[in-house]
C-alpha positions in Angstrom: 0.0 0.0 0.0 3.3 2.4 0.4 2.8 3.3 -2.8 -1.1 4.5 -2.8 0.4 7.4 -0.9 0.4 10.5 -2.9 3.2 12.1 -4.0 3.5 15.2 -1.2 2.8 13.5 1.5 5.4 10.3 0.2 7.9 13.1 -0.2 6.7 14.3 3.3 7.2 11.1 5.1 10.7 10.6 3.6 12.1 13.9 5.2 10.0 13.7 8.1 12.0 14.8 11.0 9.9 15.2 14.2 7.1 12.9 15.2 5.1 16.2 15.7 5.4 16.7 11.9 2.2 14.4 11.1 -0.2 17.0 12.3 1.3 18.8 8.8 0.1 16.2 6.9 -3.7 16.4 8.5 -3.6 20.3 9.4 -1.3 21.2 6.5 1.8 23.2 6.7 1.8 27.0 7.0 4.8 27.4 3.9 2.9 25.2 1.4 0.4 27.7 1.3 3.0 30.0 0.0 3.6 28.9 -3.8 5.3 31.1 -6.4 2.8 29.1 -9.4 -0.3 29.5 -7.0 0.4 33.6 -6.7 -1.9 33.9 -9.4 -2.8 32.0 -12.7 -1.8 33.5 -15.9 -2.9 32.4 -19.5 -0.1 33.2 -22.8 -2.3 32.6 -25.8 -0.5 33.0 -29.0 -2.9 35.0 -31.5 -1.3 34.9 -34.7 0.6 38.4 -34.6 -0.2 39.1 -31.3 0.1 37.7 -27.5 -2.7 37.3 -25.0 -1.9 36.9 -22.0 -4.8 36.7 -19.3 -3.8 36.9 -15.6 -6.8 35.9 -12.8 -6.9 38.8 -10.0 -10.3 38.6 -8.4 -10.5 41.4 -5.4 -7.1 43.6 -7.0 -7.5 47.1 -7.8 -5.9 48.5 -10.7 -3.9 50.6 -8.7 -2.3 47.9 -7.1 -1.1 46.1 -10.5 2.4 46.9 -12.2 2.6 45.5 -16.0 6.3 46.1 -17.6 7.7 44.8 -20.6 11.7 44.4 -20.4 13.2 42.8 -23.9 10.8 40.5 -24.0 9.7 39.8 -21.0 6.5 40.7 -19.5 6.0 41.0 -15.9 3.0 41.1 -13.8 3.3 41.7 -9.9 0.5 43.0 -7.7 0.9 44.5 -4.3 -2.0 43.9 -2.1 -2.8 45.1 1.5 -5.7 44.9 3.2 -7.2 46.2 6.2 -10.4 46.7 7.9 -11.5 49.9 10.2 -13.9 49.7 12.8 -13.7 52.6 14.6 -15.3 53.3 17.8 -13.7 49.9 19.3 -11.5 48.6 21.8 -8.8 46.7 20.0 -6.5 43.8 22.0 -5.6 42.7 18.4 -6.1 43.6 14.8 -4.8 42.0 11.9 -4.1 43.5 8.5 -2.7 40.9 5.5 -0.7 42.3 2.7 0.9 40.1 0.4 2.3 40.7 -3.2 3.2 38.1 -5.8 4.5 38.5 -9.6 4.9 36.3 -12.8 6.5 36.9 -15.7 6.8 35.3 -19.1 9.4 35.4 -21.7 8.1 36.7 -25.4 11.1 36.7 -27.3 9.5 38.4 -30.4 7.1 41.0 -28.4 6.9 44.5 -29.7 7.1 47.6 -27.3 4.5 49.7 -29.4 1.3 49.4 -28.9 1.3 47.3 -26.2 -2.6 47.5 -24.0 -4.1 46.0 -20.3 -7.4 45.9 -19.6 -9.0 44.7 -15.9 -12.6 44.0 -16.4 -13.7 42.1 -13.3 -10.6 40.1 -11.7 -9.8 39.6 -15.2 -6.2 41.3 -16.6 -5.9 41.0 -20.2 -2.5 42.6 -22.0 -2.4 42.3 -25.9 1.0 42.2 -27.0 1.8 42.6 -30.3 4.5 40.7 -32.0 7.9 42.5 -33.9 9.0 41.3 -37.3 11.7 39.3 -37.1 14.7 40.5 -37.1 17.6 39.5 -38.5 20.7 38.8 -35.6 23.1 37.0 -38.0 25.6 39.1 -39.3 28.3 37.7 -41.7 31.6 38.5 -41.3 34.6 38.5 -44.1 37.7 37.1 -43.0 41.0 38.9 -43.8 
């Protein structure tokens, strides 16, 4: 039956160091929640002689979204706090979360000029359009 046990928690089991450490596996460990591919998930759709590339960002504000393209690669990072008032209350403790995260993509033929975002909903979508090609070989005589 050893090997009915999924993957994580097989890897789990093999570095498991103190017997306290199975609560992780029915609890679940604080730093798997952190995930650079679960930040946010990001769509490249290649549309003929442009990009499209659809990041999902329910409950971000447009303000709080930074596109840049950077020879050829697009970036996407987002900066996020948030934080209730209540005035008028007594507070012991009060919690405020703020967490950022950022993905990037390599399009080695995108094209500076006339590049466009649009957040409609949660939903970013940046066209990119594509260059021509260009060509890097350059022939040298020899002496």
């Amino acid at each position: 039956m050893a090997n009915m046990i999924p993957y994580s928690n097989y890897e789990r089991a093999l570095r498991r160091q103190f017997p306290f450490d199975m609560f992780d596996d029915f609890f679940g460990s604080p730093l798997s929640i952190i995930n650079a591919n679960d930040a946010f998930k990001m769509d490249v759709e290649d549309a003929g002689d442009t990009y499209v590339v659809t990041a999902y960002l329910a409950g971000v504000n447009r303000d709080e979204i930074d596109v840049e393209l950077n020879e050829g690669r697009l970036s996407i990072s987002v900066e996020k706090t948030e934080t209730e008032e209540d005035r008028g209350k007594n507070y012991l403790h009060k919690e405020t979360r703020s967490w950022s995260a950022s993905r990037g993509v390599y399009l080695k033929d995108a094209a500076a000029e006339g590049l466009s975002a649009k957040l409609d909903e949660g939903v970013l979508s940046i066209n990119v359009p594509k260059q021509d090609a260009k060509d890097t070989v350059t022939k040298v005589s020899i002496d």
